[in-house]
N, C-alpha and C positions, 0 to 999 in steps of 0.2 A: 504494500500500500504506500509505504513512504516515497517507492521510484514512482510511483503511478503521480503523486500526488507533487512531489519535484520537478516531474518531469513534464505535466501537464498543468500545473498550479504556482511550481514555486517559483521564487527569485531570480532565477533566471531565464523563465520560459516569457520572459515580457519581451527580450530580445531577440529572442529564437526566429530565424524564418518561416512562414506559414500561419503566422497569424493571422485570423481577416474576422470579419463578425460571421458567428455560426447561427443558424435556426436552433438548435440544441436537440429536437424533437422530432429529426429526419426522417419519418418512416413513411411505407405505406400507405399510410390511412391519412396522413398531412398532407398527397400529393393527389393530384385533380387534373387528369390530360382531357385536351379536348384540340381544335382545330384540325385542317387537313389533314391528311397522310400525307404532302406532300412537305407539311412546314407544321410539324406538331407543335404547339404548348405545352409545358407546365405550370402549374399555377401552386404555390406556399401557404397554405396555411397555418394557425396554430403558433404562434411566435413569441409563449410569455415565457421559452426558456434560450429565448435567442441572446448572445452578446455576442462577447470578445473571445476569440478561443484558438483552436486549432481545424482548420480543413478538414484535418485527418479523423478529426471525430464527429464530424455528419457522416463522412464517410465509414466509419464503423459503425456510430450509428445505423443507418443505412441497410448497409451489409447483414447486420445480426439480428437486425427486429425484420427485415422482410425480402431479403433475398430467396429466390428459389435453395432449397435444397442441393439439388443437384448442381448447382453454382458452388455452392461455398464447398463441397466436398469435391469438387476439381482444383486444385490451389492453382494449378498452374494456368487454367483458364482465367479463373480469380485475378491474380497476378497481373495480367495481360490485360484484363477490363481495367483494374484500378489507376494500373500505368498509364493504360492510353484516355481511357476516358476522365479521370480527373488529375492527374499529372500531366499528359500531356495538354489536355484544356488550360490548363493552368500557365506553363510553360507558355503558351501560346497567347496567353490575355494580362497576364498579370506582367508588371516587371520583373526582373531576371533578379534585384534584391530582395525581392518579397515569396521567390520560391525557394523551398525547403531542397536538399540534396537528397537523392533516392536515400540515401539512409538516414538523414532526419525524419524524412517521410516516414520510410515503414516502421522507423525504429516509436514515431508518435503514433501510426497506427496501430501499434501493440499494446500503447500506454492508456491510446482510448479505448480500444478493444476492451479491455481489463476494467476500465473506471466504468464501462456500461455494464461489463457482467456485473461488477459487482452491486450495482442499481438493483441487475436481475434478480440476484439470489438472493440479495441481502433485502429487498422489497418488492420486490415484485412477486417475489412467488414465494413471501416470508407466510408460513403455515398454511399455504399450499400442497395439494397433492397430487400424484397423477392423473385424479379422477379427473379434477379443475381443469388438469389443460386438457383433456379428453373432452370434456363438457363445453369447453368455448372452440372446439376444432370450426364453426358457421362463425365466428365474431369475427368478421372484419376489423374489427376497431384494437384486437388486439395484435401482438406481434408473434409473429410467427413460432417464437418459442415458446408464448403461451398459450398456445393452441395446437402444437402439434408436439406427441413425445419425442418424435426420429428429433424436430430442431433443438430440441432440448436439449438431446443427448448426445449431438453435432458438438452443442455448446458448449457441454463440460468437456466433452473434448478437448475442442478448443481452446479453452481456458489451460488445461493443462498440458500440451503444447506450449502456448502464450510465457507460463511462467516458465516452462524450461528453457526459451528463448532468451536471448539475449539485447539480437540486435533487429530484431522485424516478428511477425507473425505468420505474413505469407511466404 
């Protein structure tokens, strides 16, 4: 908890490359496509846990409340989407000061990875039981790990990986 909380919170993460203001609440159920097929939309809602943060934790966000299954147990597909689609978006729009280095990047994606599981276990699914997330498997509104036991148990996976990790997740 102490790197999580250093590493995403402390003293020196005000300097860190890759700060920008977060939604904080990136999942699924926050996002709303509509327009063509040939030039889609998305549209944000839900923003009372939005501020100052790191990229990399919408983006775990993201990933762990409502990615397909079969996405997140590919890593190296995983991998490949995260790179191009929000590293290289980024690379591409933002200034070259304000991007993280592939191992800032994954090495924060592991640190938010971690501060959202522990959201998970530690409240989200505090005196919960299997039956619960069997029972909200139709709730849209929840995320994916509390609704399905495979992503649950992706999760703790995950998680223990995560800690034996050092310097990234994916």
């Amino acid at each position: 908890q102490a790197e999580v909380d250093a590493g995403l919170r402390g003293p020196g993460a005000e300097g860190r490359r890759g700060r920008c203001v977060v939604h904080g609440d990136l999942k699924a159920a926050n996002l709303f496509f509509g327009g063509p097929a040939d030039a889609p939309e998305c549209l944000l809602i839900d923003f009372q846990w939005a501020g100052v943060g790191f990229g990399a934790q919408d983006v775990a966000y993201l990933l762990l409340s409502s990615a397909a299954l079969e996405l997140l147990e590919d890593r190296d597909a995983l991998r490949v989407l995260v790179a191009d689609a929000y590293l290289g978006t980024l690379r591409a729009l933002a200034p070259a000061a304000a991007v993280p280095s592939e191992v800032e990047f994954w090495r924060t994606l592991r640190l938010a990875a971690l501060d959202y599981s522990k959201v998970v276990f530690g409240y989200q699914l505090k005196g919960r039981d299997l039956d619960w997330v069997r029972a909200g498997e139709r709730a849209l509104s929840r995320c994916a790990h509390n609704r399905s036991v495979e992503h649950l148990r992706w999760l703790v996976l995950a998680v223990l990986d995560m800690l034996d990790a050092e310097d990234g997740w994916l």
